[in-house]
Backbone as JSON, one array per atom type, in Angstrom:
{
  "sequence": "XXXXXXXXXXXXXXXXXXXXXXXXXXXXXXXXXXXXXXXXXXXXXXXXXXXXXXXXXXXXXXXXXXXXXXXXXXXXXXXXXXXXXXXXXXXXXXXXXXXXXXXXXXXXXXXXXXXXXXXXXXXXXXXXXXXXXXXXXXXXXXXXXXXXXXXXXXXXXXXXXXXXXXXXXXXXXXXXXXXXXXXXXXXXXXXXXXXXXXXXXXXXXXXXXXXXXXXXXXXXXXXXXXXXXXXXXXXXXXXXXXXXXXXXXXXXXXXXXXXXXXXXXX",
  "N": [[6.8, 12.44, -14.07], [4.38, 14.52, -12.47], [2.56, 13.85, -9.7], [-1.18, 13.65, -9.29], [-3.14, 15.63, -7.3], [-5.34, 13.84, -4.59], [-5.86, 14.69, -2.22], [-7.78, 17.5, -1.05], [-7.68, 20.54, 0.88], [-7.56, 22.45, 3.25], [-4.56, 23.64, 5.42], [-3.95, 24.54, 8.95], [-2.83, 26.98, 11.63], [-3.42, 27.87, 14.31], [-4.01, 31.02, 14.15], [-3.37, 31.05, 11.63], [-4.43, 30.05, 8.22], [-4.02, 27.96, 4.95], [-4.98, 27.06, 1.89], [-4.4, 23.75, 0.73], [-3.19, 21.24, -1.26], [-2.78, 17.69, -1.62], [-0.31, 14.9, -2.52], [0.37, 11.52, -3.08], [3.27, 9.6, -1.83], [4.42, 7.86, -2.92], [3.86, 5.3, -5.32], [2.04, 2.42, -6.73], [1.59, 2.48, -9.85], [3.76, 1.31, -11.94], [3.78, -1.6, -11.1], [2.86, -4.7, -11.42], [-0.35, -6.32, -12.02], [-2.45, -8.59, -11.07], [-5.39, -10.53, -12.03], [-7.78, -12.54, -10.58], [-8.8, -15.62, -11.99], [-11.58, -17.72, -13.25], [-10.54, -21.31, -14.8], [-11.69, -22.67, -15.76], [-13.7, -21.44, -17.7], [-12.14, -18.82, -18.13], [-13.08, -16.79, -17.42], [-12.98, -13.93, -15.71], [-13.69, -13.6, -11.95], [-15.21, -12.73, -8.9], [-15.24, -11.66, -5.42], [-17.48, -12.58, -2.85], [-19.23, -11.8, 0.16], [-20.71, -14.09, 2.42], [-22.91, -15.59, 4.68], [-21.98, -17.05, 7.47], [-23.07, -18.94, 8.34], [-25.64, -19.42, 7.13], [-24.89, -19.45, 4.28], [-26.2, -18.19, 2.88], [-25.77, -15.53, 0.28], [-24.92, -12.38, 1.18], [-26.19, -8.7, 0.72], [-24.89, -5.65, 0.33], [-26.52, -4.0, 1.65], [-27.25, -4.92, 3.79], [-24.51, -5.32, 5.41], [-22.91, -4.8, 8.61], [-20.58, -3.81, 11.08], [-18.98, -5.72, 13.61], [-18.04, -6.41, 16.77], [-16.33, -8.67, 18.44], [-17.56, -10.54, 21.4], [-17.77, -12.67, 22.75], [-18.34, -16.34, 22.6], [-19.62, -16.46, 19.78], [-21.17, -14.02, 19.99], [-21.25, -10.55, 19.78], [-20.87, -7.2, 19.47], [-22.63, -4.71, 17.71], [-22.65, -2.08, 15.42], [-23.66, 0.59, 14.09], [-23.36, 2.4, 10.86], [-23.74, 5.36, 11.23], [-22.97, 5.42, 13.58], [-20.61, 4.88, 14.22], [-19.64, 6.6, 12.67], [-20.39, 9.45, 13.97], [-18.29, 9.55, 16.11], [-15.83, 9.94, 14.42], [-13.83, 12.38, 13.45], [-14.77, 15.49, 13.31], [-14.34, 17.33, 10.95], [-12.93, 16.57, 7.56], [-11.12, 17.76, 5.97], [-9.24, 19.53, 7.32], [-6.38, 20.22, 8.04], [-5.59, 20.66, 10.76], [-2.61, 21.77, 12.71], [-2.25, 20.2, 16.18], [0.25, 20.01, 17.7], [3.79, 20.71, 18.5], [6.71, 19.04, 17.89], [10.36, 18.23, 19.08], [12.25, 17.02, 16.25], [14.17, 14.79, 16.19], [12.75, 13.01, 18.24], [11.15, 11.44, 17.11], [10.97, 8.1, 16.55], [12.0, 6.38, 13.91], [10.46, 4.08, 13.32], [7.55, 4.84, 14.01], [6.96, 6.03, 11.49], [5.04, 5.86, 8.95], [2.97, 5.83, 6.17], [4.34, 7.88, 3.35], [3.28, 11.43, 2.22], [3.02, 14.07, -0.18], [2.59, 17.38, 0.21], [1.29, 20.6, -0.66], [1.12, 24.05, -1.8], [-1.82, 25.25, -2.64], [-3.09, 27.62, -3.93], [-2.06, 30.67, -5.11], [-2.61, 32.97, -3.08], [-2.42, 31.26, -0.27], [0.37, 30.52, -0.56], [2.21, 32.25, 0.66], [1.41, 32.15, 3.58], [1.7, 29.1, 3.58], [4.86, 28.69, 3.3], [5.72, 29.87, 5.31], [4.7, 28.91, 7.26], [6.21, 26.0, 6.9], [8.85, 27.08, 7.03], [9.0, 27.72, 9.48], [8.99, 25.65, 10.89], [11.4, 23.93, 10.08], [13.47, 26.09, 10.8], [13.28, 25.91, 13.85], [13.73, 23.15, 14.08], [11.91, 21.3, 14.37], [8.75, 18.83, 14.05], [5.03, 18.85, 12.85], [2.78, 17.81, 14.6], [-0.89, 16.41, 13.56], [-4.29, 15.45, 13.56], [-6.03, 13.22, 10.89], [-8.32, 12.76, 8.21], [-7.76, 9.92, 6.01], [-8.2, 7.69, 3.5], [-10.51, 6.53, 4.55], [-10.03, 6.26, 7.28], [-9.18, 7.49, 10.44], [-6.39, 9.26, 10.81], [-2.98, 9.57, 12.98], [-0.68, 12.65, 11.88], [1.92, 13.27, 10.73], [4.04, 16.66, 10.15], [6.44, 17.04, 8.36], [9.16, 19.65, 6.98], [10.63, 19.48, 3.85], [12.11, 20.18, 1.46], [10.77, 22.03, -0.79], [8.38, 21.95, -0.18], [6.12, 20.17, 1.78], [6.13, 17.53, 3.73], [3.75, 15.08, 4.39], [3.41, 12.74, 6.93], [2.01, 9.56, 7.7], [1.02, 8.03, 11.01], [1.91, 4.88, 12.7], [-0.44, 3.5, 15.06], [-0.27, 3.83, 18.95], [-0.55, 1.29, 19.77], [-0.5, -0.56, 17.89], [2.34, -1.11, 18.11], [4.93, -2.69, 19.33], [6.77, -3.1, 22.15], [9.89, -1.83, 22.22], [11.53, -3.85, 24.0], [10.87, -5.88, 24.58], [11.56, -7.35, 22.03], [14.12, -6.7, 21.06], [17.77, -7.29, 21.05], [18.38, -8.23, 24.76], [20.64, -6.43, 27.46], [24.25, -7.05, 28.71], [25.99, -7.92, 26.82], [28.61, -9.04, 25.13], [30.79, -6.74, 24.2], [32.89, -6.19, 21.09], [35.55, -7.01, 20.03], [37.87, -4.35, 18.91], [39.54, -4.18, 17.1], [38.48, -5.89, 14.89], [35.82, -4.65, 14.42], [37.18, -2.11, 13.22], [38.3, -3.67, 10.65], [36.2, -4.19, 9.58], [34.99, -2.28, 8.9], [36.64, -1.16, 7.37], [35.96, -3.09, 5.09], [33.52, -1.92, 5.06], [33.59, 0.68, 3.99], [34.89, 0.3, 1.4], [32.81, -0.61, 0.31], [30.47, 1.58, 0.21], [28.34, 3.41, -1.22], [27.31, 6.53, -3.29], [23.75, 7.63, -2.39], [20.93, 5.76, -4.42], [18.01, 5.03, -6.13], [17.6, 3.04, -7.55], [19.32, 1.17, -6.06], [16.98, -0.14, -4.54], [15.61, -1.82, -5.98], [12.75, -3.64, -7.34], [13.59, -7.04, -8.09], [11.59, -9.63, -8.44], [9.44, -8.07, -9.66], [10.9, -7.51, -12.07], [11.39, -9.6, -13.52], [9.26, -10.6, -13.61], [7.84, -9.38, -15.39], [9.58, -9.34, -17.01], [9.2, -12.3, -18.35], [6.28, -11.87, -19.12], [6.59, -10.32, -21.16], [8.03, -11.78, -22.7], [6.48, -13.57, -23.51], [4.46, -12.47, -25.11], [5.49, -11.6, -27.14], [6.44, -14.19, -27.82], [3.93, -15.4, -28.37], [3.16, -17.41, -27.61], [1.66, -16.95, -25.29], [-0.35, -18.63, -22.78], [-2.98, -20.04, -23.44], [-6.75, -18.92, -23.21], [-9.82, -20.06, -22.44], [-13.01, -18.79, -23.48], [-16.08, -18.44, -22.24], [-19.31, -20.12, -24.04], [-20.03, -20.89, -27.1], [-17.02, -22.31, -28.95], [-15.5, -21.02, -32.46], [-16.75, -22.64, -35.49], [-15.32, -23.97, -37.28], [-13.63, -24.74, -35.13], [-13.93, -26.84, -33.63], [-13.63, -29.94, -32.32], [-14.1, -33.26, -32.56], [-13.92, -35.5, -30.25], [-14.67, -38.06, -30.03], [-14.12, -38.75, -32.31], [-11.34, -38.55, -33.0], [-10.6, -40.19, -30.95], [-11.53, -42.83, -31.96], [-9.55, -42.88, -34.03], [-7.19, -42.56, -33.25], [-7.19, -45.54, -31.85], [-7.22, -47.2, -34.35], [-5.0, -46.37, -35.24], [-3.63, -47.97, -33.72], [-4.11, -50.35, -33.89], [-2.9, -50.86, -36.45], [-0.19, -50.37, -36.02], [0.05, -52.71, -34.44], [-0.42, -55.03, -35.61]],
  "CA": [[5.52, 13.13, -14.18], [4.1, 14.85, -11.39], [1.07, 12.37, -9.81], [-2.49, 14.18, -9.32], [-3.8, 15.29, -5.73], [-5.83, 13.05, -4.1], [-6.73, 15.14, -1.1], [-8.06, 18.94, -1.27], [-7.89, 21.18, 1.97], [-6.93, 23.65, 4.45], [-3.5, 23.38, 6.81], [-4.38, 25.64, 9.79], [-2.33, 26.63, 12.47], [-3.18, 28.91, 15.0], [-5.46, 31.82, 13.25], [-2.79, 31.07, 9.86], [-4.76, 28.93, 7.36], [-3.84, 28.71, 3.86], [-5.55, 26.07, 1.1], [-3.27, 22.96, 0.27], [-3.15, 19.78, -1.94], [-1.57, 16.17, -0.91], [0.04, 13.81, -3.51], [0.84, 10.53, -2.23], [5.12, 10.22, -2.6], [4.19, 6.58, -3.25], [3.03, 4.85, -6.68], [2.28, 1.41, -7.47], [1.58, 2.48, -11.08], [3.88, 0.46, -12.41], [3.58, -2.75, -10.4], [2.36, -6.1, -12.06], [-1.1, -6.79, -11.02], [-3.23, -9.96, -11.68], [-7.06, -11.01, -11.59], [-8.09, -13.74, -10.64], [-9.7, -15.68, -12.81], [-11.78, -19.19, -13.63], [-9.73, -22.06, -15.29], [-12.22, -23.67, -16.83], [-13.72, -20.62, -18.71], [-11.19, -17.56, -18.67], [-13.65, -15.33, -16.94], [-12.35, -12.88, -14.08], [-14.29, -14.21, -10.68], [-15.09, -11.83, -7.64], [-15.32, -11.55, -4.04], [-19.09, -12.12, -1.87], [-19.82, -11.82, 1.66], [-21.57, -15.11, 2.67], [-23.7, -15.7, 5.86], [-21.4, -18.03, 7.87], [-23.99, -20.09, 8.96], [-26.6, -20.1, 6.14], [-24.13, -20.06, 3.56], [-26.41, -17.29, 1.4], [-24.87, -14.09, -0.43], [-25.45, -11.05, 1.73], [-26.38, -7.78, 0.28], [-23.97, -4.82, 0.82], [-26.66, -3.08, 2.96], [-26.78, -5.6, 5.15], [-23.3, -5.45, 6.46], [-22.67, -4.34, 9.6], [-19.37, -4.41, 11.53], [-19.02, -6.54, 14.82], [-17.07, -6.51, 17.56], [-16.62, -9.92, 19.39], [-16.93, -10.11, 22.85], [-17.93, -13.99, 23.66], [-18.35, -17.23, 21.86], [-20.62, -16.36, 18.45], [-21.5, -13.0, 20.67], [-20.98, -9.76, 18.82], [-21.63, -5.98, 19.33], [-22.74, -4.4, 16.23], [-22.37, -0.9, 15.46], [-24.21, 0.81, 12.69], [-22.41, 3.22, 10.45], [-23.88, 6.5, 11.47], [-22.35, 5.36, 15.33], [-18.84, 5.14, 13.69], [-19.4, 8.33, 11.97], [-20.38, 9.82, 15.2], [-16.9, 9.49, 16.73], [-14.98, 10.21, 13.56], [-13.0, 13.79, 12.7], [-15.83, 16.71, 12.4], [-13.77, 17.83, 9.56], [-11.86, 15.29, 7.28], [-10.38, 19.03, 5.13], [-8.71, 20.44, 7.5], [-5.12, 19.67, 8.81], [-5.26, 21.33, 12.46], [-1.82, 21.39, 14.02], [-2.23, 20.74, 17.8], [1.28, 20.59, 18.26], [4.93, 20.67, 17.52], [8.04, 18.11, 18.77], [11.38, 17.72, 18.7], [12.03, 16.09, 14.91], [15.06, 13.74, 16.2], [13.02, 12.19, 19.19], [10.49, 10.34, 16.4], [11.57, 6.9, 15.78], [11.38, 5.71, 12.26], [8.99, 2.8, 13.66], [6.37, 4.99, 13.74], [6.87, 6.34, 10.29], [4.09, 4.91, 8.2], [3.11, 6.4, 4.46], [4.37, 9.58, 3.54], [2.81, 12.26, 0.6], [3.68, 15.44, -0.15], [1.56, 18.44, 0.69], [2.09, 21.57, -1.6], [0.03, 25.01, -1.46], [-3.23, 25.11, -3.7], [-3.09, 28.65, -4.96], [-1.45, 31.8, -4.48], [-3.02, 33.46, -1.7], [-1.93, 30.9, 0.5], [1.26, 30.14, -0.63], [2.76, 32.95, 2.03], [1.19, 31.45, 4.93], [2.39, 27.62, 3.51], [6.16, 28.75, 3.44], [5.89, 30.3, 6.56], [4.89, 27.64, 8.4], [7.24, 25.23, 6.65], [10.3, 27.2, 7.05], [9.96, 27.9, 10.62], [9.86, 23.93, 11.62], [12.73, 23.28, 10.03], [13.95, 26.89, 11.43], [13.31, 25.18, 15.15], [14.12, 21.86, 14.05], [10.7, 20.11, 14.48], [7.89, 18.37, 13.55], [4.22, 19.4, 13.6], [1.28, 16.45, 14.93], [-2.43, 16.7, 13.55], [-4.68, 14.27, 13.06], [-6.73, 13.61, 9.73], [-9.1, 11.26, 8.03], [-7.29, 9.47, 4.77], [-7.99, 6.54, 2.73], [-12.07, 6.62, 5.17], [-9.65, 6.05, 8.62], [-8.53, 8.39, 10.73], [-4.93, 8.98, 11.27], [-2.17, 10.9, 13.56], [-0.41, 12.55, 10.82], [2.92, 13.85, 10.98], [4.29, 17.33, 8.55], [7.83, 17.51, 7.88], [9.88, 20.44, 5.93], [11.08, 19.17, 3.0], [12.69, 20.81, 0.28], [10.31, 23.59, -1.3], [7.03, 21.92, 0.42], [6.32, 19.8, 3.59], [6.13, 15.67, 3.65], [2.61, 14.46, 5.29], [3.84, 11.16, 7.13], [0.74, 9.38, 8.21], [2.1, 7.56, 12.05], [1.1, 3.81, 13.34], [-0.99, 3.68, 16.25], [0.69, 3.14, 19.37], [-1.39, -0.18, 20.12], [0.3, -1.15, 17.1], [3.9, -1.17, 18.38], [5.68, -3.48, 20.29], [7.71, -2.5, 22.9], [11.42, -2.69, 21.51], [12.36, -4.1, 25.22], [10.18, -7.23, 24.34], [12.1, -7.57, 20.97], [15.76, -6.77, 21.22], [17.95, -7.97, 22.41], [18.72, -7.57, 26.44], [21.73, -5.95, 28.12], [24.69, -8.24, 28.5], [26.16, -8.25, 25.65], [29.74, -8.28, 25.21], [31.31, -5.36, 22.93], [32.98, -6.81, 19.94], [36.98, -6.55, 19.33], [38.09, -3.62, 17.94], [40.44, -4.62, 15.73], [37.01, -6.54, 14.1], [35.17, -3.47, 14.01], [38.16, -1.36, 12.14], [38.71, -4.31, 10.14], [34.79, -4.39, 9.13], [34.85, -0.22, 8.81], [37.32, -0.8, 5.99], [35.37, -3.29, 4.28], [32.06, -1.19, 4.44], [33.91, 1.59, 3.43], [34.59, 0.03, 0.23], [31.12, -1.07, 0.02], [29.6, 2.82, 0.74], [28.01, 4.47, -2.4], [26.11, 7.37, -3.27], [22.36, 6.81, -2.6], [20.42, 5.44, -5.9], [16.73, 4.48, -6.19], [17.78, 1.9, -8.03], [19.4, 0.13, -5.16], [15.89, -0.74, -3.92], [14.6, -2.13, -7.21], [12.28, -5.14, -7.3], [13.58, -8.06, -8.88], [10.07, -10.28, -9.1], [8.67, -7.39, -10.82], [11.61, -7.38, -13.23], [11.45, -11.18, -14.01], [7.78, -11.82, -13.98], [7.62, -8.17, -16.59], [10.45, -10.08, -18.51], [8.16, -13.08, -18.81], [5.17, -11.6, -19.59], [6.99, -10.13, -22.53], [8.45, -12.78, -23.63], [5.37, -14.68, -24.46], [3.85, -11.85, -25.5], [6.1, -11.65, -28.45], [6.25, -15.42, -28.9], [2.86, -16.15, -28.9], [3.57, -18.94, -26.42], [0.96, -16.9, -23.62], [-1.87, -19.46, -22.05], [-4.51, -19.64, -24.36], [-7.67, -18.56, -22.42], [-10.92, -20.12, -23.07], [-13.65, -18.12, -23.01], [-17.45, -19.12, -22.15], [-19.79, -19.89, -25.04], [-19.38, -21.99, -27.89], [-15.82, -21.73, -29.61], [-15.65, -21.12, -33.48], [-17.28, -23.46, -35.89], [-13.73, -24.79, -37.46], [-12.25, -25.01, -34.42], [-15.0, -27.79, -33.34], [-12.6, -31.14, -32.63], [-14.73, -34.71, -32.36], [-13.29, -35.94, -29.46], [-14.71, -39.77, -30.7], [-13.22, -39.31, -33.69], [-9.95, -38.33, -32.46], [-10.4, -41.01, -30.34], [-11.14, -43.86, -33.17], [-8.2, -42.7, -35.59], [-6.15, -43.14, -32.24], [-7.41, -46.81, -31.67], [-7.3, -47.39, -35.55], [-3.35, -46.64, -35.53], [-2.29, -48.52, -32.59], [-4.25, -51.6, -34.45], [-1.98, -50.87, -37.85], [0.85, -50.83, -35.49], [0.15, -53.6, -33.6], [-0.42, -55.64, -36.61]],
  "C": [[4.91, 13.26, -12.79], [2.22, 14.22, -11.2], [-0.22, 13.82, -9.78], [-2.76, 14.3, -7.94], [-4.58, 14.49, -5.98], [-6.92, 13.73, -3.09], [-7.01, 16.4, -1.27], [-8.04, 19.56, 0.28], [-7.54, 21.98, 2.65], [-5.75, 23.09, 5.32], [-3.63, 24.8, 7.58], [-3.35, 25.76, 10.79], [-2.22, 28.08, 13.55], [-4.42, 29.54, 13.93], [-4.42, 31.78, 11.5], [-3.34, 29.61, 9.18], [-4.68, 29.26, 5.87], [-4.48, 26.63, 3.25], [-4.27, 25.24, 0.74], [-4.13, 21.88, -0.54], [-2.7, 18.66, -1.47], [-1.76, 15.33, -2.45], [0.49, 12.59, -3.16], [2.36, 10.45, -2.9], [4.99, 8.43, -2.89], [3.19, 6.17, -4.86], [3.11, 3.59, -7.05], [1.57, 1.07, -9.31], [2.24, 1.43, -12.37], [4.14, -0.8, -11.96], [2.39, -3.5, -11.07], [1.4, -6.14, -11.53], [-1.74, -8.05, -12.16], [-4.37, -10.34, -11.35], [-7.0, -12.25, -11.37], [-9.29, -14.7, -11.26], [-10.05, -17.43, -12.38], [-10.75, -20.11, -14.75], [-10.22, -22.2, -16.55], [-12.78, -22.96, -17.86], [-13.3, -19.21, -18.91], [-12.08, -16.51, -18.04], [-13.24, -14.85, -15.48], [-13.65, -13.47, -12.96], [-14.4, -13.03, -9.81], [-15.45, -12.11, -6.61], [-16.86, -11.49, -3.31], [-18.82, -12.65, -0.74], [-20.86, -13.15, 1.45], [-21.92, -15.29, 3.92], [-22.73, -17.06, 6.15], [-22.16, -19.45, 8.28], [-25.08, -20.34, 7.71], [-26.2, -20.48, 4.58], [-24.5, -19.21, 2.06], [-25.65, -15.83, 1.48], [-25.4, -13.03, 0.81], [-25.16, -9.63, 0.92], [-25.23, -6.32, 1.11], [-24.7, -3.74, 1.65], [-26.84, -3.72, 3.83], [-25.9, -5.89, 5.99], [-23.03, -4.36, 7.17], [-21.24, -4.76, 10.13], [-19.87, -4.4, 12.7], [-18.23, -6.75, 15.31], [-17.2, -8.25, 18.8], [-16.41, -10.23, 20.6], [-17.58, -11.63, 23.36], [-17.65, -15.01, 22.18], [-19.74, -17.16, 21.06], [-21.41, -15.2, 19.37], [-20.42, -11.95, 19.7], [-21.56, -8.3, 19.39], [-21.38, -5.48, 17.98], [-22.73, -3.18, 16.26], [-22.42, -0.53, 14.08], [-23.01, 2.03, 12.22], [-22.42, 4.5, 10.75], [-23.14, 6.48, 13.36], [-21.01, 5.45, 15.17], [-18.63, 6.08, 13.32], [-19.46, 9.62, 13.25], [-19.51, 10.31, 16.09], [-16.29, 10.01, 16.0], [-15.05, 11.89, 14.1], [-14.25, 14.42, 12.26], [-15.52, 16.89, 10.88], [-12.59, 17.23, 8.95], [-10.87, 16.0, 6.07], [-9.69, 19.55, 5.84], [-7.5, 19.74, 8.0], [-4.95, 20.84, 9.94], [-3.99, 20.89, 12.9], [-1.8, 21.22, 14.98], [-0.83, 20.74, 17.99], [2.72, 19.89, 18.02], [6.09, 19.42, 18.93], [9.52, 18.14, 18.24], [11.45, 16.75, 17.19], [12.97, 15.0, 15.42], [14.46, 12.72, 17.63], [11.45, 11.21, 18.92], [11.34, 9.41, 16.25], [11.28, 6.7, 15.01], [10.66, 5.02, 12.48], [7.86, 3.07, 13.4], [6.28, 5.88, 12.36], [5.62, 5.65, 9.31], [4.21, 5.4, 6.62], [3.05, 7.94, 4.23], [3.68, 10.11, 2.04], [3.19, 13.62, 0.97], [2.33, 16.74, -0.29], [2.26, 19.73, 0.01], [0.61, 22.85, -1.15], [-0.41, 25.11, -2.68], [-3.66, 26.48, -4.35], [-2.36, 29.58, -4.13], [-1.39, 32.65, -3.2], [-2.3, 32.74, -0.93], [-0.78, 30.32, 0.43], [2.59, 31.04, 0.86], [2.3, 32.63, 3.07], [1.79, 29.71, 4.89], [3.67, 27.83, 4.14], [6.44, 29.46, 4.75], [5.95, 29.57, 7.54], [5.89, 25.83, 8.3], [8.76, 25.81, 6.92], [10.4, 27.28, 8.54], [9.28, 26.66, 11.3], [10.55, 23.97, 11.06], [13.56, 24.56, 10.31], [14.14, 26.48, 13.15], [13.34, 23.57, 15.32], [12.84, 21.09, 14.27], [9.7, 20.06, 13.56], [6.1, 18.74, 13.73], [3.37, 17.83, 13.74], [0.02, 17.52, 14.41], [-3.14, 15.36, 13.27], [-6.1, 14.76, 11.72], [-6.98, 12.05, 9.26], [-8.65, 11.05, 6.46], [-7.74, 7.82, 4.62], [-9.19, 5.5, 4.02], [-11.9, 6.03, 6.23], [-9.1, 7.07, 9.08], [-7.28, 7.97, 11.54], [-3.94, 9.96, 11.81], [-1.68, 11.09, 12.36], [0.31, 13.8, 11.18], [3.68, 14.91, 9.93], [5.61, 17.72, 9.03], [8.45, 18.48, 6.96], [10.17, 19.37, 5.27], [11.01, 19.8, 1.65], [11.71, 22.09, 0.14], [8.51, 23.36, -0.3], [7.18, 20.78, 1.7], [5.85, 18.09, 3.13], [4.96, 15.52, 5.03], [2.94, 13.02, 5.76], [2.14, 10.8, 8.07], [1.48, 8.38, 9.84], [1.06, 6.57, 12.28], [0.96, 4.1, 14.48], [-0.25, 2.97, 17.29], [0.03, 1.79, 20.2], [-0.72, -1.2, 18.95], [1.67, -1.47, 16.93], [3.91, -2.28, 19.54], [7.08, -2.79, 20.93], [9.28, -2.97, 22.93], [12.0, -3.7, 22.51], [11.98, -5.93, 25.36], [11.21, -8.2, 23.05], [13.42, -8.09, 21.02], [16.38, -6.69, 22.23], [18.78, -7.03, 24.08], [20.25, -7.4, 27.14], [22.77, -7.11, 28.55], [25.84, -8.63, 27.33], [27.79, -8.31, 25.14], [30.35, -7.41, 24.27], [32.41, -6.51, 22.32], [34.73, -5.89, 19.86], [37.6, -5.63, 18.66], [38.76, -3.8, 17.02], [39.49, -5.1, 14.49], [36.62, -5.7, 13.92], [36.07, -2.57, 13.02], [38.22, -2.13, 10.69], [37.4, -4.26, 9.2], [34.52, -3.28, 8.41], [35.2, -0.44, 7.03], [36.47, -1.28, 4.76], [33.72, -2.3, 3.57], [32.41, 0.04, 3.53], [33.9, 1.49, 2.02], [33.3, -0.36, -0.7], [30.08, 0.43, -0.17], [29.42, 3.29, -1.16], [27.31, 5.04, -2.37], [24.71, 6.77, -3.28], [21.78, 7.03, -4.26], [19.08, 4.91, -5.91], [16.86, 3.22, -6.37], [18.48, 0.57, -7.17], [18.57, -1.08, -4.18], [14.92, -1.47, -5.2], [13.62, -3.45, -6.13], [12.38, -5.84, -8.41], [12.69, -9.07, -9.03], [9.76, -9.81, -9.68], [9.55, -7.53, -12.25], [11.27, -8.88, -13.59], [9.95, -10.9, -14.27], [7.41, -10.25, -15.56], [8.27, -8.99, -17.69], [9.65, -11.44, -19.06], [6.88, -13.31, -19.72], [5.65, -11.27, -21.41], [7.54, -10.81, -23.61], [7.49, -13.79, -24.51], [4.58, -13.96, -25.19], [4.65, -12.08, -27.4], [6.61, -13.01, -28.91], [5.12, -15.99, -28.88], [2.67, -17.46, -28.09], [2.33, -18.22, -24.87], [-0.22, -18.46, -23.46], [-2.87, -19.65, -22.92], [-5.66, -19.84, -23.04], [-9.0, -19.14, -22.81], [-12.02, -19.31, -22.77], [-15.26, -18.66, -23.06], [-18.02, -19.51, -23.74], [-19.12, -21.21, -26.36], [-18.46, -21.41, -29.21], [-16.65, -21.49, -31.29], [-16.11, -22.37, -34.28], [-15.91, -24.7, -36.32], [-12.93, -24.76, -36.75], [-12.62, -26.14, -33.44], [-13.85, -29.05, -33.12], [-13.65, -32.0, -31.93], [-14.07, -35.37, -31.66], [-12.99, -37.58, -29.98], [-14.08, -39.92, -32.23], [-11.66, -39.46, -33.69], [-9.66, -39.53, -32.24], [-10.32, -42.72, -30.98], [-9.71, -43.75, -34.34], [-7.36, -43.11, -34.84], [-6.13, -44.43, -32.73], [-6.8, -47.26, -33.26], [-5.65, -47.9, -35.77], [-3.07, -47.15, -34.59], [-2.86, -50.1, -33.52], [-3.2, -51.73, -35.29], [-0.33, -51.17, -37.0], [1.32, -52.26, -34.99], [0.39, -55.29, -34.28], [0.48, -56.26, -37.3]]
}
């Protein structure tokens, strides 16, 4: 089932602009999630901002973000000063400009969605500008504001419409030269390498989604279901005072105990 846009807007390029959609190519739809809850009475719990120092709740118009520049020193920066800086326009996908597609590294790949054209009219200016990057082999750069950050954001041909890759910042990379490893190295036996070839060879299969499953999700799904249908889940208590016949006299419990260890003991 085909997901729902997300984003609404214009891809421009040059004086050719035609209306588009974005779908994210990602879904954790069906992925396990879990609340977190109280023990002691079964009710879901949530998340507050607390004053580090006084220890009371703070109100959600009182937060400000702070940049730290000493010891318990802070610049603060209201929201209309962040907005200030941001992307005039957070609809439009402006190309500034095109690259080579093979001299991206996957590193900076981040989350991709798929970008489709939003009605007719502009479907002849979409396919135009999708067929001729992958007619000159490249990629286009724009930047755009998703998910209330702004991000470089990379559009690939693909198949009938174009793949929006969103790209990490390069403050966010490490320089591979830091990483891996350094020159030196001695090359590796060929006979080992042939010998290795063969085995992968036997190992090579068509690609399959399914090669990337997740097995936690499968187990903890098989779990869930299992108690589901034996009745064996957690029992949950919930605030308030239980049912009348389901009342148990702890002290009485607790005398019938005593009572039978006497008869035993006896």
């Amino acid at each position: 089932m085909a997901g729902r846009p997300f984003w609404a807007g214009h891809l421009r390029l040059s004086l050719v602009t035609c209306a588009v959609s974005m779908i994210p190519a990602r879904t954790e739809a069906e992925r396990i999630r879990f609340h977190m809850m109280n023990r002691q009475t079964g009710n879901r719990v949530f998340v507050q901002y607390v004053d580090a120092v006084t220890s009371t709740p703070v109100d959600d118009g009182d937060l400000v973000k702070g940049y730290p520049c000493g010891d318990d020193q802070y610049v603060v920066l209201e929201d209309d000063e962040l907005d200030a800086i941001a992307l005039e326009s957070t609809r439009t996908i402006d190309i500034e400009c095109f690259v080579d597609k093979e001299e991206i590294g996957w590193v900076w790949y981040d989350t991709p969605h798929y970008l489709l054209p939003d009605d007719e009219i502009g479907t002849e200016a979409f396919t135009v500008i999708r067929d001729a990057m992958r007619h000159t082999g490249t990629v286009g750069v724009a930047r755009l504001v998703l998910y209330r950050r702004e991000h470089a954001v990379l559009l690939e041909p693909r198949d009938n419409g174009i793949v929006v890759w969103t790209l990490r910042y390069g403050v966010d990379m490490r320089d591979p030269a830091d990483s891996l490893p350094a020159g030196g190295i001695p090359a590796p036996n060929r006979q080992d390498v042939a010998r290795l070839g063969k085995v992968m060879a036997g190992l090579t299969r068509p690609w399959n989604a399914a090669m990337v499953h997740d097995p936690v999700q499968a187990r903890l799904k098989g779990i869930i279901d299992a108690r589901r249908r034996s009745r064996r889940s957690r029992p949950v208590r919930r605030s308030g005072p239980p049912a009348e016949e389901k009342i148990v006299n702890i002290m009485d419990t607790l005398r019938a105990s005593l009572k039978s260890s006497d008869r035993n003991g006896s």
